[in-house]
PDBQT receptor file of N, H, CA, C and O in Angstrom, charges set to zero:
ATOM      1  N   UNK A   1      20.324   7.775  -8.966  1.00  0.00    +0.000 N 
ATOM      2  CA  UNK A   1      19.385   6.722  -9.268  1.00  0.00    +0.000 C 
ATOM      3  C   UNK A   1      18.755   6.174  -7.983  1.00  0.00    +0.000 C 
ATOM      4  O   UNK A   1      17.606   5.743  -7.893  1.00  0.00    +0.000 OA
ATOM      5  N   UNK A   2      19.737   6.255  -6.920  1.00  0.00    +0.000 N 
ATOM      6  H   UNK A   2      20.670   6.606  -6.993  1.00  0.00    +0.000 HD
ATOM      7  CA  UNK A   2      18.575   5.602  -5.701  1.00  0.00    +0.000 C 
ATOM      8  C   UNK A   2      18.407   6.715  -5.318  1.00  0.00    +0.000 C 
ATOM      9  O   UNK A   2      19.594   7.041  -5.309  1.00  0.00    +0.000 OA
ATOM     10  N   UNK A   3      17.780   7.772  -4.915  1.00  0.00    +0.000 N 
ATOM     11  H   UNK A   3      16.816   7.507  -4.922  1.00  0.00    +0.000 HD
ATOM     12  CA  UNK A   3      17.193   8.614  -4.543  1.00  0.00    +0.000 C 
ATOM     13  C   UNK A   3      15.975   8.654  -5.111  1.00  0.00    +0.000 C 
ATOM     14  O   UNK A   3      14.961   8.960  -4.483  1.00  0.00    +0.000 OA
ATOM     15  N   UNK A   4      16.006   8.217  -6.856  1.00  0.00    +0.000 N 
ATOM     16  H   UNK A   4      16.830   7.969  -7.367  1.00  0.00    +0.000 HD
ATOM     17  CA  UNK A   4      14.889   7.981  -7.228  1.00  0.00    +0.000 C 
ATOM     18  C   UNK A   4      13.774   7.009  -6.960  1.00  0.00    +0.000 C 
ATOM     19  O   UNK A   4      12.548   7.114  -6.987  1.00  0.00    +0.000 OA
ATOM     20  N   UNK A   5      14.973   5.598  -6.576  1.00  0.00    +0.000 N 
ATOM     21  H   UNK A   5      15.969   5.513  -6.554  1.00  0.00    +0.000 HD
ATOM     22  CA  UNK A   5      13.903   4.535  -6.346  1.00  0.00    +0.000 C 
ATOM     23  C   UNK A   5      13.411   4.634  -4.900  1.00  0.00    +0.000 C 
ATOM     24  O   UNK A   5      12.467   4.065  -4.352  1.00  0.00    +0.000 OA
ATOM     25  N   UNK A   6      14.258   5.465  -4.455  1.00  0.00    +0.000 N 
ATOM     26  H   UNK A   6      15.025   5.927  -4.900  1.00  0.00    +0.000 HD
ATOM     27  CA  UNK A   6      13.635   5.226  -2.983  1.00  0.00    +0.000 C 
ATOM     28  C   UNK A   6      12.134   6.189  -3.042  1.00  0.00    +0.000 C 
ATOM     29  O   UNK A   6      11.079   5.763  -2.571  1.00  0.00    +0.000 OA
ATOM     30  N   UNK A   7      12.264   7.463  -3.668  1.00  0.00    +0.000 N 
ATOM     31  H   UNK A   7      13.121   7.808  -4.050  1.00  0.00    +0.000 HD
ATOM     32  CA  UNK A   7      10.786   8.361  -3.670  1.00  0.00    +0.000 C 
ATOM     33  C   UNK A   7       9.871   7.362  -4.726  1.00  0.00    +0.000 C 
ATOM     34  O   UNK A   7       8.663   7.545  -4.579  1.00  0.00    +0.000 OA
ATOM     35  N   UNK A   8      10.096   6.716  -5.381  1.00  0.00    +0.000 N 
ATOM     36  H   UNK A   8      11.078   6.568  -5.500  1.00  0.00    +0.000 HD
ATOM     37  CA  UNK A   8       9.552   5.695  -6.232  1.00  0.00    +0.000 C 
ATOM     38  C   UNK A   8       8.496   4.817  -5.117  1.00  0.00    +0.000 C 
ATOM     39  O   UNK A   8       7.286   4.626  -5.002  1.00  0.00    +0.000 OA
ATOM     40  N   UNK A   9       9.693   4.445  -4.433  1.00  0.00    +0.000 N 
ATOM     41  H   UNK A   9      10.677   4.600  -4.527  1.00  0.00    +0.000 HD
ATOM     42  CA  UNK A   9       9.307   2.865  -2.772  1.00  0.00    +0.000 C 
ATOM     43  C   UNK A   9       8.219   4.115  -2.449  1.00  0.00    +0.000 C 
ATOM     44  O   UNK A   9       7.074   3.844  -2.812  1.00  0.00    +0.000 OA
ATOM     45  N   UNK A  10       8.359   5.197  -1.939  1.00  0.00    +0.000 N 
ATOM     46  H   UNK A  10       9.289   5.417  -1.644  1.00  0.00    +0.000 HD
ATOM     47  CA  UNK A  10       7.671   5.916  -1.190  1.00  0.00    +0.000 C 
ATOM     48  C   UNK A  10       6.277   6.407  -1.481  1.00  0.00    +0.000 C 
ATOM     49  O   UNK A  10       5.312   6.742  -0.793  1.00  0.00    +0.000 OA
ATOM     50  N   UNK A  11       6.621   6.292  -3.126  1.00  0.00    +0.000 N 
ATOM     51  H   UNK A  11       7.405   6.019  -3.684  1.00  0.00    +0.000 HD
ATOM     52  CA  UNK A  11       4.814   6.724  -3.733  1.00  0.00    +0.000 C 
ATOM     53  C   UNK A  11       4.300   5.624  -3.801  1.00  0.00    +0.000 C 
ATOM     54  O   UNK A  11       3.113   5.775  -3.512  1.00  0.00    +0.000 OA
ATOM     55  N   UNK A  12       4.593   4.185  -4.105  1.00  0.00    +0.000 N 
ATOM     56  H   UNK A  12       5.557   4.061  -4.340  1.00  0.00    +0.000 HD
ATOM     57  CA  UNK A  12       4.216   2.987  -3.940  1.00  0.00    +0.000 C 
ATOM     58  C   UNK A  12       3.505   2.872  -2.299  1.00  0.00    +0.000 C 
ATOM     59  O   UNK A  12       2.316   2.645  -2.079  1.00  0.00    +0.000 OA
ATOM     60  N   UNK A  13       4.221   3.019  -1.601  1.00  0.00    +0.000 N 
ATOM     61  H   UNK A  13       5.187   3.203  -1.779  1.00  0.00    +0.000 HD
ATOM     62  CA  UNK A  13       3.780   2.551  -0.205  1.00  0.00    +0.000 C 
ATOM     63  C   UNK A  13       2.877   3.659   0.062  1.00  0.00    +0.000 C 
ATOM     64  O   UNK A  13       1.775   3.360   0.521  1.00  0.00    +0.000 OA
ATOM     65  N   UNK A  14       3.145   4.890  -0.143  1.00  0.00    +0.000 N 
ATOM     66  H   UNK A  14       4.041   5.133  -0.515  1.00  0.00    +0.000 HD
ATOM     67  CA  UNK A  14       2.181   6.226   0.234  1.00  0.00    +0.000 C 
ATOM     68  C   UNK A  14       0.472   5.597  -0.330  1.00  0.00    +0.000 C 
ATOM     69  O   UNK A  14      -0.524   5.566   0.392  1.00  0.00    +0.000 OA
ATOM     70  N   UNK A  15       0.548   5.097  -1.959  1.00  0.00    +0.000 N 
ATOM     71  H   UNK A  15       1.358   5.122  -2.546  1.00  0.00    +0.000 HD
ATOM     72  CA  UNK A  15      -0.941   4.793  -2.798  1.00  0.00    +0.000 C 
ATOM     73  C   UNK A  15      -1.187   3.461  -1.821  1.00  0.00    +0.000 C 
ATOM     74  O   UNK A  15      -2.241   3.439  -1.185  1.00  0.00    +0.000 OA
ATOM     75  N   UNK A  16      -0.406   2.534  -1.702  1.00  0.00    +0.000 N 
ATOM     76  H   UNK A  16       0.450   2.552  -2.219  1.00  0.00    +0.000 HD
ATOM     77  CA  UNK A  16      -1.080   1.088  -1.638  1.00  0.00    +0.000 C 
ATOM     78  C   UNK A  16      -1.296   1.737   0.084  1.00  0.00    +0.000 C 
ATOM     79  O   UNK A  16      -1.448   0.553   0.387  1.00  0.00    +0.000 OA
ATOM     80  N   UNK A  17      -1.417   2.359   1.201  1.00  0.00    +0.000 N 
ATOM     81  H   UNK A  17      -1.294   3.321   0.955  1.00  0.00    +0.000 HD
ATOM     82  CA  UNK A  17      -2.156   2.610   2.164  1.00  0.00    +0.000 C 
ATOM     83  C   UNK A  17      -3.399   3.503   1.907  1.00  0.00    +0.000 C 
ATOM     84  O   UNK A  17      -4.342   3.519   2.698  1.00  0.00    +0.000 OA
ATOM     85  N   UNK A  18      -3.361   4.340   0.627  1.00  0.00    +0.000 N 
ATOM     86  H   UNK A  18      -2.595   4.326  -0.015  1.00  0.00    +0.000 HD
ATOM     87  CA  UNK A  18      -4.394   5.215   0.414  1.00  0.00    +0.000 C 
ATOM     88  C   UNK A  18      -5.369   4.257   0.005  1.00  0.00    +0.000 C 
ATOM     89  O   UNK A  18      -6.522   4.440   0.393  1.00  0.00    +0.000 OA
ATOM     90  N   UNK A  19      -5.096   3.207  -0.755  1.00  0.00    +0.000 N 
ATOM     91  H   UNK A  19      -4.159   3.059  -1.071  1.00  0.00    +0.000 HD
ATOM     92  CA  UNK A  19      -5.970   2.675  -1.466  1.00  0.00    +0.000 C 
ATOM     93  C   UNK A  19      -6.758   1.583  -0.531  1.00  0.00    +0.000 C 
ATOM     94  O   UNK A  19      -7.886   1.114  -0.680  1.00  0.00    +0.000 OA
ATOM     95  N   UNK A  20      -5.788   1.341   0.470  1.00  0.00    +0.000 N 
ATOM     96  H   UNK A  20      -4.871   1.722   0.590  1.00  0.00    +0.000 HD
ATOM     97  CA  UNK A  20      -6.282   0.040   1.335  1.00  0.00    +0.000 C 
ATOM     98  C   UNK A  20      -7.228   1.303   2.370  1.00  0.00    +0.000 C 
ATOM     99  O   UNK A  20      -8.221   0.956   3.009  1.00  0.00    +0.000 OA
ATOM    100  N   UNK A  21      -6.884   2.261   2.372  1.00  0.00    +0.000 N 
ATOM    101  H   UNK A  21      -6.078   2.542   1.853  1.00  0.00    +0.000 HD
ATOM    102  CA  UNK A  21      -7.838   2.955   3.332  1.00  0.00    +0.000 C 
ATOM    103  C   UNK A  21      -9.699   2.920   2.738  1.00  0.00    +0.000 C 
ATOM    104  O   UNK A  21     -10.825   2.596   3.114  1.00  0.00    +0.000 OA
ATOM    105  N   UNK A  22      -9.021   3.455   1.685  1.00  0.00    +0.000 N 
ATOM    106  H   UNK A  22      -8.106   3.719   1.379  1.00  0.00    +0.000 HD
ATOM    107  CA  UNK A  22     -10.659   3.906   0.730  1.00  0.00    +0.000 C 
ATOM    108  C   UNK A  22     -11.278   2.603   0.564  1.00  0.00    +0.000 C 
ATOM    109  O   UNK A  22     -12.505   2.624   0.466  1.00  0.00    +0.000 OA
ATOM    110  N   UNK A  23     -10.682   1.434   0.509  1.00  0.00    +0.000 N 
ATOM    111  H   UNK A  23      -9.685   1.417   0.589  1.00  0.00    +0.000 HD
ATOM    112  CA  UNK A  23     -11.365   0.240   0.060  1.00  0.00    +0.000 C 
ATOM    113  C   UNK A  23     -12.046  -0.015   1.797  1.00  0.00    +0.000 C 
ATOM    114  O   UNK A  23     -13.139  -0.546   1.992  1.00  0.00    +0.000 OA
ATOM    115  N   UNK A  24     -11.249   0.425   2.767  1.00  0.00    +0.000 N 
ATOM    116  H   UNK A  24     -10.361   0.856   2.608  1.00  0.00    +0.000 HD
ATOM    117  CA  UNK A  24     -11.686   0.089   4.155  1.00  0.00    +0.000 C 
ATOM    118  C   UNK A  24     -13.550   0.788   4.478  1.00  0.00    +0.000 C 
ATOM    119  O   UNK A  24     -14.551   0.352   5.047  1.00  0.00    +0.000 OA
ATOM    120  N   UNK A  25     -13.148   2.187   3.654  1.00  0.00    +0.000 N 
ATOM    121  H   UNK A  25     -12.335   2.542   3.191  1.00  0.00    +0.000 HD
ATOM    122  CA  UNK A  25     -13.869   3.343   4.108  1.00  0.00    +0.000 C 
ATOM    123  C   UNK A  25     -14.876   2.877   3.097  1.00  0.00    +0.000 C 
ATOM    124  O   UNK A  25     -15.825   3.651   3.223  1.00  0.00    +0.000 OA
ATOM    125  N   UNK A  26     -15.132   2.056   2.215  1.00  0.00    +0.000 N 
ATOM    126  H   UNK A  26     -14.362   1.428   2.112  1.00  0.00    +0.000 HD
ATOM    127  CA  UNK A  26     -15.951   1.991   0.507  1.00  0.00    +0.000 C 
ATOM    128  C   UNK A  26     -15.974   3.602   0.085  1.00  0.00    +0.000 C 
ATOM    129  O   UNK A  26     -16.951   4.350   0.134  1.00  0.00    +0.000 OA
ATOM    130  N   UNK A  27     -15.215   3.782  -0.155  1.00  0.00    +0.000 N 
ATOM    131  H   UNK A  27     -14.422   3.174  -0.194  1.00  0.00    +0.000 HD
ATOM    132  CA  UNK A  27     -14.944   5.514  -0.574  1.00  0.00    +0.000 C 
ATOM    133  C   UNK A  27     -13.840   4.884  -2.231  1.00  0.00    +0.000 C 
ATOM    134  O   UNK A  27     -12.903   4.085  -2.223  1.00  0.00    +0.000 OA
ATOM    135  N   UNK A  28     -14.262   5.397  -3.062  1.00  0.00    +0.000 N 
ATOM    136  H   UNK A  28     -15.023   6.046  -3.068  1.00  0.00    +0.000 HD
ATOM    137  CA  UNK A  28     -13.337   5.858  -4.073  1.00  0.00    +0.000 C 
ATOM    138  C   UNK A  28     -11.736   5.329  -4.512  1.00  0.00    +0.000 C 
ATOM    139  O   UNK A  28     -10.793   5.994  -4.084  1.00  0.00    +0.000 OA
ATOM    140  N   UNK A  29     -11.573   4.596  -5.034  1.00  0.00    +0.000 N 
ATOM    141  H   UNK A  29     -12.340   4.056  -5.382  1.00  0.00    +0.000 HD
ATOM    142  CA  UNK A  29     -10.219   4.381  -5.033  1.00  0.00    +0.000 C 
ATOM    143  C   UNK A  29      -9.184   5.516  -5.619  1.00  0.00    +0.000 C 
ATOM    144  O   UNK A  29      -9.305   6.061  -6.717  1.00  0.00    +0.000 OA
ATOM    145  N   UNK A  30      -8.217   5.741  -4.728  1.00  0.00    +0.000 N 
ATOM    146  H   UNK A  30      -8.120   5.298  -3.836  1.00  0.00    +0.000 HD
ATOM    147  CA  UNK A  30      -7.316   6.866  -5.723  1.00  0.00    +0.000 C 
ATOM    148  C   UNK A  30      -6.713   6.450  -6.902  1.00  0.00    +0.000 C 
ATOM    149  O   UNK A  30      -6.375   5.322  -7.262  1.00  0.00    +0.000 OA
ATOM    150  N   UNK A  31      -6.627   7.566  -7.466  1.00  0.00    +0.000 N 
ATOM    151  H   UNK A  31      -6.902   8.482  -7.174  1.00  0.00    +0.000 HD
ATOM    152  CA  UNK A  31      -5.853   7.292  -9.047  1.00  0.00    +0.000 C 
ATOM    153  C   UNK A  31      -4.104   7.560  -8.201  1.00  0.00    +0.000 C 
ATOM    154  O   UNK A  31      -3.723   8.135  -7.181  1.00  0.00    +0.000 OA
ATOM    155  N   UNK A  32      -3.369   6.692  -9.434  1.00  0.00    +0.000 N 
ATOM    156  H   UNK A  32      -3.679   6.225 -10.263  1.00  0.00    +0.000 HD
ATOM    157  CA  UNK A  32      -1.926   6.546  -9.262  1.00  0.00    +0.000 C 
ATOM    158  C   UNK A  32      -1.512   7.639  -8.805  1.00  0.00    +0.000 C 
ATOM    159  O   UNK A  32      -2.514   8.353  -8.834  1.00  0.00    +0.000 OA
ATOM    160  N   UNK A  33      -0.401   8.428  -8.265  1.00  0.00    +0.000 N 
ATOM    161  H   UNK A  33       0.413   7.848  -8.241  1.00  0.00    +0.000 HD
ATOM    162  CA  UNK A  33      -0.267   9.800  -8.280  1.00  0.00    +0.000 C 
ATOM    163  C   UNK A  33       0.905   9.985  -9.542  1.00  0.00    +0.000 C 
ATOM    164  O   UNK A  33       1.667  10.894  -9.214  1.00  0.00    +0.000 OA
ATOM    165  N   UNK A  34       1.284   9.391 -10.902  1.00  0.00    +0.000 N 
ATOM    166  H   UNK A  34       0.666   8.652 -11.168  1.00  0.00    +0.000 HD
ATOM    167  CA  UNK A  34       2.098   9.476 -11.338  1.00  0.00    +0.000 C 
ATOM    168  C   UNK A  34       1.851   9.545 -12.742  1.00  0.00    +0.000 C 
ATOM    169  O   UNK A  34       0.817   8.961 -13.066  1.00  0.00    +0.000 OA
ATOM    170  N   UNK A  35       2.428  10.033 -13.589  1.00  0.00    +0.000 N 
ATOM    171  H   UNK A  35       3.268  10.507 -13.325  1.00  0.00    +0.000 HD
ATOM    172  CA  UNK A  35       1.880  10.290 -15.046  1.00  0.00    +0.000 C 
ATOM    173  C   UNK A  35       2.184   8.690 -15.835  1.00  0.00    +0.000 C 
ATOM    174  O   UNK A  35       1.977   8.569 -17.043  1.00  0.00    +0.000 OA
ATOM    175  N   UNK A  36       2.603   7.727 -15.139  1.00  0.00    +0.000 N 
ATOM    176  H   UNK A  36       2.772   7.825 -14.159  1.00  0.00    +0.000 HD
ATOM    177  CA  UNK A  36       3.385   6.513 -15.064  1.00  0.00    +0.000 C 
ATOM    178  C   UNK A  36       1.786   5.561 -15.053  1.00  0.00    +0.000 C 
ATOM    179  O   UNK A  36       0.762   6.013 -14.541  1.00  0.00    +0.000 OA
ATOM    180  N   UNK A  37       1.864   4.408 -15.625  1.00  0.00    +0.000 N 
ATOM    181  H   UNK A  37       2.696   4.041 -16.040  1.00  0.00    +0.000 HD
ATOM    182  CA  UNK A  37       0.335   3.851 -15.470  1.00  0.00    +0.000 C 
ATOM    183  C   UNK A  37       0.950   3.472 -13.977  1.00  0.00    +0.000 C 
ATOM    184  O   UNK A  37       2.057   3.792 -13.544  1.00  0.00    +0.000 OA
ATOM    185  N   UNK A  38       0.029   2.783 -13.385  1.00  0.00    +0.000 N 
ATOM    186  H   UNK A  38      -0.870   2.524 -13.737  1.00  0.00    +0.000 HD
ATOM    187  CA  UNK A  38      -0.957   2.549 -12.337  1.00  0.00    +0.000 C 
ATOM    188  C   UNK A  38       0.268   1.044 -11.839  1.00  0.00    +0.000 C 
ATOM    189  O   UNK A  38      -0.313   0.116 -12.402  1.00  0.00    +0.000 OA
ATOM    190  N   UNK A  39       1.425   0.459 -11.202  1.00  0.00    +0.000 N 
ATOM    191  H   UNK A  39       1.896   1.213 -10.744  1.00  0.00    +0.000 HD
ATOM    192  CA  UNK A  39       2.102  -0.461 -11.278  1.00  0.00    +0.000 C 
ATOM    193  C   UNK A  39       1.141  -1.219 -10.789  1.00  0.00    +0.000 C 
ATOM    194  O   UNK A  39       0.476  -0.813  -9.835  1.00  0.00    +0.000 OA
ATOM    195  N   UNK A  40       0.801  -3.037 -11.640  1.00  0.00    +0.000 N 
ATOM    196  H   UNK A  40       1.341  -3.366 -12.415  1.00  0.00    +0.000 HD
ATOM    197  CA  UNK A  40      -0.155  -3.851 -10.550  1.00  0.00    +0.000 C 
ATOM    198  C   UNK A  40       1.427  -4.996  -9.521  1.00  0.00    +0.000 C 
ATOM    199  O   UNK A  40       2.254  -5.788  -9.974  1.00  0.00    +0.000 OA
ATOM    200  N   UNK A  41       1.199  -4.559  -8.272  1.00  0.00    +0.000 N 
ATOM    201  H   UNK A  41       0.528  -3.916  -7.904  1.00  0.00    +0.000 HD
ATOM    202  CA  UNK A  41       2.025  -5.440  -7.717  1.00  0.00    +0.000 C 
ATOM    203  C   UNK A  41       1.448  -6.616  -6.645  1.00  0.00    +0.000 C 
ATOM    204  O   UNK A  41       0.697  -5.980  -5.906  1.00  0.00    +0.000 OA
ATOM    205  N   UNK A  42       1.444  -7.733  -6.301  1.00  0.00    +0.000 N 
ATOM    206  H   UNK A  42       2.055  -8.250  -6.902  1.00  0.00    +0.000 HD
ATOM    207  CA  UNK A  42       1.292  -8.226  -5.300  1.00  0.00    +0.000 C 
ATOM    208  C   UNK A  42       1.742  -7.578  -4.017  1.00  0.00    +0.000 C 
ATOM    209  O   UNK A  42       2.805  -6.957  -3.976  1.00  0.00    +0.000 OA
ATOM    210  N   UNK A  43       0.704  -7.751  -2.630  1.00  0.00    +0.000 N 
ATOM    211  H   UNK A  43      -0.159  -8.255  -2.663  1.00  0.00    +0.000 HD
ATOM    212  CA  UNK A  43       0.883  -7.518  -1.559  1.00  0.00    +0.000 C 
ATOM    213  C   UNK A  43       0.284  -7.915  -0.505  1.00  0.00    +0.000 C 
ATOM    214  O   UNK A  43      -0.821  -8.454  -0.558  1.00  0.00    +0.000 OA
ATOM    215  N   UNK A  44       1.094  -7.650   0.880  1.00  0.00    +0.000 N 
ATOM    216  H   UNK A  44       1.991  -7.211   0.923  1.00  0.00    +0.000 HD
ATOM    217  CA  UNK A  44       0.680  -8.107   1.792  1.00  0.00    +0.000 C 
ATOM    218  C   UNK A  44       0.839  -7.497   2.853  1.00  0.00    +0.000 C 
ATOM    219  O   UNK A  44       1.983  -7.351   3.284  1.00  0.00    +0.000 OA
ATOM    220  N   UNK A  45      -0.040  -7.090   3.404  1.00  0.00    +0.000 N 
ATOM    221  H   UNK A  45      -0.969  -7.209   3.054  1.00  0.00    +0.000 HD
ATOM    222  CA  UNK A  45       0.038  -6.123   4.826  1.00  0.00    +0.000 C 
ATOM    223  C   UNK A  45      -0.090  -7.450   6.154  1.00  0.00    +0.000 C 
ATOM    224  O   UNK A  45      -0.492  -8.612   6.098  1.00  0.00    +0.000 OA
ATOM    225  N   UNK A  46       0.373  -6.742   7.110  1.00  0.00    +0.000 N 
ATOM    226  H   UNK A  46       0.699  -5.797   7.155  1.00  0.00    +0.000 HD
ATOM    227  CA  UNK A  46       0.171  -7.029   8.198  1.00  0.00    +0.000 C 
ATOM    228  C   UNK A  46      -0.027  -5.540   9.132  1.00  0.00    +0.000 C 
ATOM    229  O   UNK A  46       0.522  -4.439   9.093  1.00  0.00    +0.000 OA
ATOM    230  N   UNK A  47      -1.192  -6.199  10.034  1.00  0.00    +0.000 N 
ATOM    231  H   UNK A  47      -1.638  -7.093  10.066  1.00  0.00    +0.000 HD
ATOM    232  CA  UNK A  47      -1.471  -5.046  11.067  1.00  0.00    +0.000 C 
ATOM    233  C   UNK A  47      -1.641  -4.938  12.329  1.00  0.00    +0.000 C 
ATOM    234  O   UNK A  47      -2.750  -4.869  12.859  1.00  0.00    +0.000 OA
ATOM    235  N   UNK A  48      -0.319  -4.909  13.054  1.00  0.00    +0.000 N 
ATOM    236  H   UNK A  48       0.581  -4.965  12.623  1.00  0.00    +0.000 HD
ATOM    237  CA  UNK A  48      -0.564  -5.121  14.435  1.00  0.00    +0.000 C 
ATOM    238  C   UNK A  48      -1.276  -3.611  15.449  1.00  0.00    +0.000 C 
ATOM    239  O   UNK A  48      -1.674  -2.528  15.019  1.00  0.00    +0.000 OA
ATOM    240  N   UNK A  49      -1.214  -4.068  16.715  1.00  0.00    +0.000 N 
ATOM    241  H   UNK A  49      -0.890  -4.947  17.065  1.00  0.00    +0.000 HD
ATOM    242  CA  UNK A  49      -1.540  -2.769  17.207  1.00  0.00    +0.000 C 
ATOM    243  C   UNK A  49      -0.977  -2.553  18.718  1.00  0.00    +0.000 C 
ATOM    244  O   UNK A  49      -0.529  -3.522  19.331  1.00  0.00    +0.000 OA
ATOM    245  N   UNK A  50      -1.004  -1.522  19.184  1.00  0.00    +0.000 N 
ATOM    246  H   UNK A  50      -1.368  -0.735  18.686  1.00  0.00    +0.000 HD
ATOM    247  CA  UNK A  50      -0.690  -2.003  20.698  1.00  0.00    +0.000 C 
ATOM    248  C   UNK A  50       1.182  -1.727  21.140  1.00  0.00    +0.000 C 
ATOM    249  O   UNK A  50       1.874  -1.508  20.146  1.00  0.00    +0.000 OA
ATOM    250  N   UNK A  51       1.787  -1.734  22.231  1.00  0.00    +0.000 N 
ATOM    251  H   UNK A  51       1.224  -1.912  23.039  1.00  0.00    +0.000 HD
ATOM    252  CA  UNK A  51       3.005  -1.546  22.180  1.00  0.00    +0.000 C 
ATOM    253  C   UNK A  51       3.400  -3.064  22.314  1.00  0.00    +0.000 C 
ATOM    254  O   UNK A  51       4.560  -3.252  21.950  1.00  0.00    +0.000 OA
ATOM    255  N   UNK A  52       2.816  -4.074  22.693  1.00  0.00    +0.000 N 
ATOM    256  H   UNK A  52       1.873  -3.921  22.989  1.00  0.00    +0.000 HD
ATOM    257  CA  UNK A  52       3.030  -5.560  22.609  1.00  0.00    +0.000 C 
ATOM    258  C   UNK A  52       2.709  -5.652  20.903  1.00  0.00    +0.000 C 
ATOM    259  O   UNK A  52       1.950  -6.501  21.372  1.00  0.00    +0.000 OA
ATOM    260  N   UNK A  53       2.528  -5.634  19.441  1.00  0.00    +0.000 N 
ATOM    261  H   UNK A  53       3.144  -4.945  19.060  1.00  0.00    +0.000 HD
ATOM    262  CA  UNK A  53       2.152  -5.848  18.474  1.00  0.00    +0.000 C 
ATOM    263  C   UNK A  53       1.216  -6.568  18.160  1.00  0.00    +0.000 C 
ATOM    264  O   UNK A  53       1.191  -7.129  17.064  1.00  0.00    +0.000 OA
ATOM    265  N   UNK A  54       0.238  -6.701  19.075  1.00  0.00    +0.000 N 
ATOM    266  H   UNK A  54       0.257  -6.246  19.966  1.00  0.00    +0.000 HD
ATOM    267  CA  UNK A  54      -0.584  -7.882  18.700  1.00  0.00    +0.000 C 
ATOM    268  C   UNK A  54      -1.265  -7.755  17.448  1.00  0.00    +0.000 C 
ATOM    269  O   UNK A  54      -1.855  -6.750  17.051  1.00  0.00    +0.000 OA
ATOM    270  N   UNK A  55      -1.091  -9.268  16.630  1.00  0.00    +0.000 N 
ATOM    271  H   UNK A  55      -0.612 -10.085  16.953  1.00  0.00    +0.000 HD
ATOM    272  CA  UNK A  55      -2.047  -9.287  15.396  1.00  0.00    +0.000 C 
ATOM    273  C   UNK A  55      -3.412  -8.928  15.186  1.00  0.00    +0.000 C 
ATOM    274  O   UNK A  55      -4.429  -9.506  15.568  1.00  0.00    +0.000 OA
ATOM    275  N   UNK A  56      -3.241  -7.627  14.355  1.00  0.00    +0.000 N 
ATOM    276  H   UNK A  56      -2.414  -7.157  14.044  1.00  0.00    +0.000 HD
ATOM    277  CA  UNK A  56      -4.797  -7.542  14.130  1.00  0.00    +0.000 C 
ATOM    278  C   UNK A  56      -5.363  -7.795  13.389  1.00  0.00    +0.000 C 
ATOM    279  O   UNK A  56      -6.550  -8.062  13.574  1.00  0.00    +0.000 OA
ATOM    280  N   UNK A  57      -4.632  -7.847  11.847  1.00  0.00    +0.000 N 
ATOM    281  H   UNK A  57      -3.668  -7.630  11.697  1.00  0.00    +0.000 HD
ATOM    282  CA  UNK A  57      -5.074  -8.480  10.942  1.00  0.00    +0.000 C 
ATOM    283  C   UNK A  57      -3.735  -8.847   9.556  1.00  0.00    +0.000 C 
ATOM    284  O   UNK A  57      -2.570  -8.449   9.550  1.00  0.00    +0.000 OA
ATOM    285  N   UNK A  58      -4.373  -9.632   8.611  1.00  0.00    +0.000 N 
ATOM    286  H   UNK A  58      -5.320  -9.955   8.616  1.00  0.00    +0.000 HD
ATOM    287  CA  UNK A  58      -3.581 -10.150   7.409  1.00  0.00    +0.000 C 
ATOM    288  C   UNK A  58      -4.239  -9.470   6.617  1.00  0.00    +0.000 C 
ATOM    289  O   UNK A  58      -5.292  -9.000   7.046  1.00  0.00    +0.000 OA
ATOM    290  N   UNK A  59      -3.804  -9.165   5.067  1.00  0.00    +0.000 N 
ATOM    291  H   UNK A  59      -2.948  -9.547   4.718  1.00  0.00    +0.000 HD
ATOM    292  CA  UNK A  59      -4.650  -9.158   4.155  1.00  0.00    +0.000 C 
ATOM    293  C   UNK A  59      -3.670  -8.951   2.965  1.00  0.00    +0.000 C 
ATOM    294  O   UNK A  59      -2.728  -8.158   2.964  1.00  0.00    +0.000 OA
ATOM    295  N   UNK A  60      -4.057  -9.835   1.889  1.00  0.00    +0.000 N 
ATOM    296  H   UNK A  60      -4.822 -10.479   1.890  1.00  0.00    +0.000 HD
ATOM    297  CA  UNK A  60      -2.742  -9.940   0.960  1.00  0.00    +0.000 C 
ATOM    298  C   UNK A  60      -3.108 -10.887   0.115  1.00  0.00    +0.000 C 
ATOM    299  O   UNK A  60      -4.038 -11.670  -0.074  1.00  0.00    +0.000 OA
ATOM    300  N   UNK A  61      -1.487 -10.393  -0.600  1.00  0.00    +0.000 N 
ATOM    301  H   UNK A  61      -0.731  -9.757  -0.446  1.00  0.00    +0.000 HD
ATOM    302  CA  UNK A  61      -1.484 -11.917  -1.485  1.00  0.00    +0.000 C 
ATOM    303  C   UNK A  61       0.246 -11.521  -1.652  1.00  0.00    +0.000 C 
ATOM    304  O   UNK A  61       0.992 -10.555  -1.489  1.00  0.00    +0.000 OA
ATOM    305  N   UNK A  62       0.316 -13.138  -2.141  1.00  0.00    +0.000 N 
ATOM    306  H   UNK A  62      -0.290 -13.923  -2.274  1.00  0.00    +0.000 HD
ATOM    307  CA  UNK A  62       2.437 -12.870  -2.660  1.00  0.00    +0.000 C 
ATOM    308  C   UNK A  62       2.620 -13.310  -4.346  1.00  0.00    +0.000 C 
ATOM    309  O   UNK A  62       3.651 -13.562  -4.970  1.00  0.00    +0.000 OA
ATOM    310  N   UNK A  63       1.118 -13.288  -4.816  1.00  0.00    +0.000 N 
ATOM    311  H   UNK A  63       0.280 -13.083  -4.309  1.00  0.00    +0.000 HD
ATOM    312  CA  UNK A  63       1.069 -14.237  -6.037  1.00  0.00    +0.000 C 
ATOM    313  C   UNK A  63       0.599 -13.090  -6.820  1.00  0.00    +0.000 C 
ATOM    314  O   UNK A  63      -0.096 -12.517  -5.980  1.00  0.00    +0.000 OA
ATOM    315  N   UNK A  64       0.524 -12.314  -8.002  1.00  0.00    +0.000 N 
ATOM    316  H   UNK A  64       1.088 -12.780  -8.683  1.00  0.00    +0.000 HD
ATOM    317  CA  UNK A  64      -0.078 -11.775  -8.673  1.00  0.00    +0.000 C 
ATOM    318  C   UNK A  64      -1.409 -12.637  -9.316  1.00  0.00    +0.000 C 
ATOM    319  O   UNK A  64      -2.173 -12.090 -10.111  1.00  0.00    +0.000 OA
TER     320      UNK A  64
């Protein structure tokens, strides 16, 4: 069972960067990769950069 949730965590985090890419790029949003509907979750990225981490940006939510 956790082997599952963890490739579960992994297609979650794999879409919600695909999707934050394409929304970056105005390109296409991907479809889910899962025969499973589409999970809606709250989120929140942070994006640093640099070997110091400096903030580059927020973008989120923690609220559905």
């Amino acid at each position: 069972m956790e082997s599952e949730n963890k490739l579960e965590m992994k297609t979650l985090t794999s879409h919600c960067f695909d999707t934050l890419m394409a929304g970056l790029d105005k390109k296409e949003l991907p479809k889910y990769p899962s025969s499973q509907p589409d999970p809606e979750y709250p989120i929140f990225v942070t994006w640093t950069i640099g070997k110091d981490e400096d903030l580059r940006g927020c973008i989120g939510t923690f609220a559905g």
